[in-house]
C-alpha positions in Angstrom: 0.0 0.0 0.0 1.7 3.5 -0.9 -0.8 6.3 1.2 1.0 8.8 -1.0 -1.7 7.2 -3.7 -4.6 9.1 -1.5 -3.3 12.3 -3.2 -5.8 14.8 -3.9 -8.6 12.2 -4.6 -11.9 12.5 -3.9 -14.3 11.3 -1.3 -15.4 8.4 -3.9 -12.2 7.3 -4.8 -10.8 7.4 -0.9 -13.6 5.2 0.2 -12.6 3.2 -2.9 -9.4 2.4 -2.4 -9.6 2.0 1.7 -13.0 -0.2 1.6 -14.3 2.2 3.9 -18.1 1.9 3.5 -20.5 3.9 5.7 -17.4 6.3 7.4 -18.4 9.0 4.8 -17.9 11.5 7.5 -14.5 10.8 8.2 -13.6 10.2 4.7 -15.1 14.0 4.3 -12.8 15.2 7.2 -9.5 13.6 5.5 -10.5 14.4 2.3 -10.9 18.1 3.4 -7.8 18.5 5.4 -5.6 16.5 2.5 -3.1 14.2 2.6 0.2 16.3 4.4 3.0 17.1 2.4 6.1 19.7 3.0 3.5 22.5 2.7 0.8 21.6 5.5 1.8 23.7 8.9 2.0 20.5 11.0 4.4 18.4 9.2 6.5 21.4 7.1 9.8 20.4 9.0 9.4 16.6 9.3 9.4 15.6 5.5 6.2 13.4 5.6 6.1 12.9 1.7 9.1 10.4 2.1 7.6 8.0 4.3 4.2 8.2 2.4 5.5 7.6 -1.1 7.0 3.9 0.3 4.7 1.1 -1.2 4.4 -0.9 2.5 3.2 -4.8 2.8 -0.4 -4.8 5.1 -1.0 -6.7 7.5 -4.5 -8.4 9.1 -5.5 -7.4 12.7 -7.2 -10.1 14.1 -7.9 -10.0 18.0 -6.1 -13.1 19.7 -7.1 -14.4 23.5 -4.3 -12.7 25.4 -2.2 -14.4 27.4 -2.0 -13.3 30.9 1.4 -10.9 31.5 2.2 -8.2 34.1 2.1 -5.6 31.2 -0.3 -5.2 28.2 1.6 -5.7 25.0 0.9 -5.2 21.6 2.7 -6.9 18.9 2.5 -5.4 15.3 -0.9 -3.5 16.5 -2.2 -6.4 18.3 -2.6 -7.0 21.6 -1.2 -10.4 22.9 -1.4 -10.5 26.7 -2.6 -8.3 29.7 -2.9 -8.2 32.9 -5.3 -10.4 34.9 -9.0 -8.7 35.1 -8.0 -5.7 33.0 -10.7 -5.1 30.7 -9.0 -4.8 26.8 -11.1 -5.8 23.7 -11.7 -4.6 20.4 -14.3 -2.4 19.2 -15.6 0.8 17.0 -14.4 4.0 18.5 -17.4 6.2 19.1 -15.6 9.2 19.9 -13.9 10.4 17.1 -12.9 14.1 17.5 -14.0 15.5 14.3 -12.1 19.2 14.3 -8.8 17.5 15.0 -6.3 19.3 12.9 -4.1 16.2 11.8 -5.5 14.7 8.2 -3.4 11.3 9.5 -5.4 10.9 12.7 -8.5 10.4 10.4 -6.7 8.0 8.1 -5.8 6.2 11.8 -9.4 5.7 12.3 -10.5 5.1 8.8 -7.4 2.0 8.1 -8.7 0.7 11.6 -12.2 0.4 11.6 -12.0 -1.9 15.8 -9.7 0.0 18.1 -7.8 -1.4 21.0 -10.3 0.0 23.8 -8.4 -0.5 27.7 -10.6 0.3 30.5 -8.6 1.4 33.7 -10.1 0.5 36.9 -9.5 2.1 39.9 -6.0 3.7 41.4 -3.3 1.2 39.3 -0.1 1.5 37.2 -0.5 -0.1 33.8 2.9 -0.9 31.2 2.0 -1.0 27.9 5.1 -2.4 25.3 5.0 -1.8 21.5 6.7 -4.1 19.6 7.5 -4.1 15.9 9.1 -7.1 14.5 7.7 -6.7 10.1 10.1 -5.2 7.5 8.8 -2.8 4.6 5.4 -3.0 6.7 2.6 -0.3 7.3 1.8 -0.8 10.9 -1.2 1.4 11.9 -4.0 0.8 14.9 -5.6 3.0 17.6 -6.1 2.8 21.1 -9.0 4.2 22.8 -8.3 4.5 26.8 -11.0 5.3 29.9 -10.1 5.4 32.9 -12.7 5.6 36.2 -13.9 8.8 38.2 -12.0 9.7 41.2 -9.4 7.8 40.3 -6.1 8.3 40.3 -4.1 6.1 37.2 0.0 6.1 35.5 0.4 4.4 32.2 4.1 3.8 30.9 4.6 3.4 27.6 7.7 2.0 25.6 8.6 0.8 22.1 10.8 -2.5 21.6 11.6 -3.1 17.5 13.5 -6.1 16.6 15.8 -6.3 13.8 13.5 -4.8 11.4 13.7 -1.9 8.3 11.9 0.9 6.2 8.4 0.0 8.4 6.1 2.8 9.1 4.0 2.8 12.4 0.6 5.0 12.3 -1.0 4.9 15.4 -2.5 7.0 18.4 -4.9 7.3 21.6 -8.3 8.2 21.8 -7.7 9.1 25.7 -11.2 10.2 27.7 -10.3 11.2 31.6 -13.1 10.9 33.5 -14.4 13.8 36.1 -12.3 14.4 39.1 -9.7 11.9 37.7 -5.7 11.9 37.3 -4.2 10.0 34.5 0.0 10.0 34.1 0.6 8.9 31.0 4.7 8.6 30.4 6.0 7.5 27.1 10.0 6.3 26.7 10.5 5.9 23.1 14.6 5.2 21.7 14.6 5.0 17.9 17.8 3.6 16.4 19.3 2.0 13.0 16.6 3.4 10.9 14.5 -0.1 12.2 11.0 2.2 11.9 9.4 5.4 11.6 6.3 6.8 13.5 3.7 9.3 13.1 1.3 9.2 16.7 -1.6 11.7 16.4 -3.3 11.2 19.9 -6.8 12.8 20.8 -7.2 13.7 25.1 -10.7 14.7 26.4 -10.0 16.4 29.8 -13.5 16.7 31.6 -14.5 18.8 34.2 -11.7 18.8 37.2 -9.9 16.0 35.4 -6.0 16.3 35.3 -4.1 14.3 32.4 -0.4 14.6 32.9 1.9 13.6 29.8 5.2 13.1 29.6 7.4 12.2 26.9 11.4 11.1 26.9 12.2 10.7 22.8 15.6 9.7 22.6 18.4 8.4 20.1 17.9 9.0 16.1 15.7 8.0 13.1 11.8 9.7 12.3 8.9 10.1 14.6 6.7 13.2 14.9 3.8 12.8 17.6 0.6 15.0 17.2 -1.4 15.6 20.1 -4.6 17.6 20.7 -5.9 17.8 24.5 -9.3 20.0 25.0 -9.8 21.3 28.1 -13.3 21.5 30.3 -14.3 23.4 33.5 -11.1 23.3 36.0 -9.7 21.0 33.3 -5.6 21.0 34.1 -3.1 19.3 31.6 0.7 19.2 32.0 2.9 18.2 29.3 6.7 18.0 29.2 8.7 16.9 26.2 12.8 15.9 26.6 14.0 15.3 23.2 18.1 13.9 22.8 18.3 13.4 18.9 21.7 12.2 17.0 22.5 11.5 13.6 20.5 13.2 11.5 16.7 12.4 12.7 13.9 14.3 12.4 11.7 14.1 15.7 9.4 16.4 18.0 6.1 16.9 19.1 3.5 19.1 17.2 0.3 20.2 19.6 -3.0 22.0 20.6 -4.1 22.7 23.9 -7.9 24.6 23.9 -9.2 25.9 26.5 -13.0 25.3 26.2 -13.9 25.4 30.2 -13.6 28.1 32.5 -10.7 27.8 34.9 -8.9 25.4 33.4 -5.0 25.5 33.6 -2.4 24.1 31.3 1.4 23.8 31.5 4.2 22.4 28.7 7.2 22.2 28.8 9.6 21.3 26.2 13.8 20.5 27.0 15.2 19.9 23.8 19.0 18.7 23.3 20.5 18.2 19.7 23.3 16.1 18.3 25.1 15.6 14.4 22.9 17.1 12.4 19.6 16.2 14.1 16.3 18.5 13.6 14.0 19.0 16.6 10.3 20.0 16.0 8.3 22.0 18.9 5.4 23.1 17.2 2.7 24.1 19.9 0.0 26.2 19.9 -2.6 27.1 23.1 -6.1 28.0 22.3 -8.5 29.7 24.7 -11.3 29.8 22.9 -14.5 32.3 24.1 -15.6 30.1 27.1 -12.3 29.6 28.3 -12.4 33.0 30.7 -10.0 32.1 33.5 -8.0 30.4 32.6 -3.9 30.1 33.0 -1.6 29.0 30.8 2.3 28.2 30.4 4.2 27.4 27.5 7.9 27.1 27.2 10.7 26.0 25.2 14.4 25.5 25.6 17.0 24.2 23.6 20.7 23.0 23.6 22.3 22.6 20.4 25.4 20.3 21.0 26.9 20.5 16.6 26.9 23.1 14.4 24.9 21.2 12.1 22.2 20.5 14.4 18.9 22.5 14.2 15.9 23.2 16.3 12.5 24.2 15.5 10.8 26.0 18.5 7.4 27.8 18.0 5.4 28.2 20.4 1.9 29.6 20.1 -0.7 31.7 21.9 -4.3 31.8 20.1 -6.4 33.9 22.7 -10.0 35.1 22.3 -11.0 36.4 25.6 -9.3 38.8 28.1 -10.1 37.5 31.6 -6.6 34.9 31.5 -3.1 34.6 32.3 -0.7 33.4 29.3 2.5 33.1 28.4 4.8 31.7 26.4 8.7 31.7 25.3 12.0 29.8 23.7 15.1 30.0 23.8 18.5 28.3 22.2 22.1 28.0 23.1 24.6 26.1 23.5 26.5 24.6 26.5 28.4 27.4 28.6 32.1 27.0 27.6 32.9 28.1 31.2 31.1 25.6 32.7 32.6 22.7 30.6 36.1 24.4 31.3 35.9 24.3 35.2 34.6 20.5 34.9 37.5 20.0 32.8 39.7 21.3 35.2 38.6 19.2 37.7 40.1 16.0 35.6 36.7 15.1 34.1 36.7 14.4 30.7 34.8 16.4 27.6 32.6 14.0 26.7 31.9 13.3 30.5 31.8 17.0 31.1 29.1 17.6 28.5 27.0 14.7 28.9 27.2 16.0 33.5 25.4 19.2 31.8 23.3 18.2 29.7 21.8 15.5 32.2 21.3 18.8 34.7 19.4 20.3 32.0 17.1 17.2 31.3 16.8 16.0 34.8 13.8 18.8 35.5 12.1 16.8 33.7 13.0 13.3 34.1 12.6 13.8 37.8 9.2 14.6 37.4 8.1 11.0 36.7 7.1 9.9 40.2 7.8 6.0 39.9 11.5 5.9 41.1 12.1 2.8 39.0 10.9 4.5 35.8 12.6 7.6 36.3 15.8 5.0 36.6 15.0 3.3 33.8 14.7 6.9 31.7 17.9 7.9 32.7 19.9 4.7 31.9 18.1 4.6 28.4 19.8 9.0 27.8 22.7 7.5 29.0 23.3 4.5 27.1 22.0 6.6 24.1 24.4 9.4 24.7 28.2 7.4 25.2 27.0 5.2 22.2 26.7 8.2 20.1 29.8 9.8 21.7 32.4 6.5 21.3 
């Protein structure tokens, strides 16, 4: 299947060639957004046009009985064992945002017609594990993900590829937090060796004094952009931080909206970006407090450390405000380590590569150190580590 074949085709011929009958609103919605290329705002930096020109083997999604496992993982978009008593099944996704701005997160739902639903009960920690193991393969399911009022969840999520190439993985969450709930959702995600690329366009429904807390560690080289819209109710709260360490020359970063639809609702993100070779970064955020957002108070910020000449980061973040009765503000900045700094280490007997790697793990540890679970926040920092001396050797 080559998606770039969706070109500028019309509602008939989409629904044609994906077998999509009876979806004609979402085919609408793709078909009006269009299939990205290197001019659509979202994906101008991340050269989308390369990945969807590849003619990719399909695969069949058939639900299997899971296996019973500590974690919930999902093999080539199917799930293959849970946890005991953890509700996971297959079905239609009735919740389909339909003013997402991502054409891609409409082609998600419209190449998988059953979702992976997960149903979170109660105050638990849940591991999901992604793992790719088909070459030249187009990869693409969705997750839909509930969790229970007055509850208080943590999802961890990590990707595992085996000796694969030139795959492409489309997929994304549907996430709905219930009122008065908490859901920590942290993603750890080291691409290497050009095994796979990944395009996640994820959907989060914050209700009313709901708090969905989202953090993401993207680390090492190759292509992944992540899309993420979160909507905001009454005393809705969302805090997002993003640590990118890219190498080589990947192209990664996060591209995001965060409305404000409720009054009082509160949002926070954070992005701590550091840059290797001849790596390109991607922050491309906006915040939208729409008319019924009065209230409300929001924080956006960027900040960057470019560690080559050749490396490049793209920081813009965005403030789209329609009402007066708020407190925004946004801001980015990029440098490079302070020579001093790495001088005075040196002096000490440390060596440059241990010198630089001390300050750029003080610049990224405000945000590691923010994931709660001591033995993920461990297992974060061994992954920058590991990725950081192998690309320093």
């Amino acid at each position: 299947m080559k998606l770039l074949d969706l070109k500028n085709k019309s509602r008939e011929e989409v629904t044609a060639a994906l077998d999509v009958q009876g979806r004609d609103a979402l085919v609408e919605r793709f078909v009006s957004l269009g299939l990205p290329h290197k001019k659509t705002e979202e994906y101008h930096y991340f050269d989308v046009e390369k990945l969807l020109e590849v003619d990719y083997k399909t695969l069949t999604y058939t639900p299997r009985t899971l296996t019973e496992s500590d974690k919930i993982e999902i093999v080539d978009g199917v799930v293959v064992a849970g946890p005991r008593n953890m509700r996971i099944y297959s079905d239609t996704c009735k919740m389909i945002d339909m003013e997402h701005f991502d054409p891609l997160y409409y082609l998600g739902h419209l190449l998988c017609p059953n979702t992976i639903k997960i149903e979170i009960d109660g105050d638990t920690e849940v591991e999901i594990e992604h793992r790719f193991t088909q070459s030249d393969t187009l990869i693409n399911y969705r997750i839909v993900l509930y969790n229970q009022a007055n509850r208080h969840a943590s999802v961890y999520e990590n990707f595992v590829a085996e000796d694969i190439e030139n795959t492409l993985v489309l997929y994304g969450y549907d996430m709905h937090l219930a009122q008065d709930s908490t859901l920590r959702v942290v993603k750890l995600q080291t691409m290497e060796d050009k095994r796979y690329s990944m395009i996640a366009s994820h959907r989060v429904n914050v209700t009313k004094n709901a708090h969905a807390i989202l953090k993401s560690f993207d680390l090492g080289g190759d292509h992944a952009l992540q899309l993420l819209k979160v909507e905001l109710a009454e005393y809705g709260h969302v805090d997002a931080g993003h640590l990118l360490y890219l190498n080589e020359d990947s192209k990664r970063g996060t591209v995001s909206q965060i409305v404000h639809r409720g009054e009082h609702s509160t949002s926070k993100q954070i992005a701590k970006n550091i840059l290797d070779g001849e790596a390109r970064g991607i922050f491309d955020a906006l915040i939208r407090v729409e008319h019924s957002g009065k209230y409300t108070k929001a924080e956006q910020n960027s900040k960057s450390i470019l560690l080559h000449k050749k490396a490049y980061m793209v920081s813009k973040p965005q403030l789209e405000i329609y009402i007066d009765d708020l407190e925004a503000s946004h801001g980015s900045t990029t440098g490079q380590l302070d020579e001093k700094q790495l001088f005075y280490l040196q002096s000490r007997g440390i060596s440059y590569v241990e010198a630089r790697k001390i300050l750029v793990v003080a610049f990224a540890n405000t945000l590691i150190e923010e994931v709660k679970d001591t033995r993920q926040q461990e297992r974060i920092k061994n992954a920058f580590e590991e990725v950081f001396y192998k690309a320093h050797q």
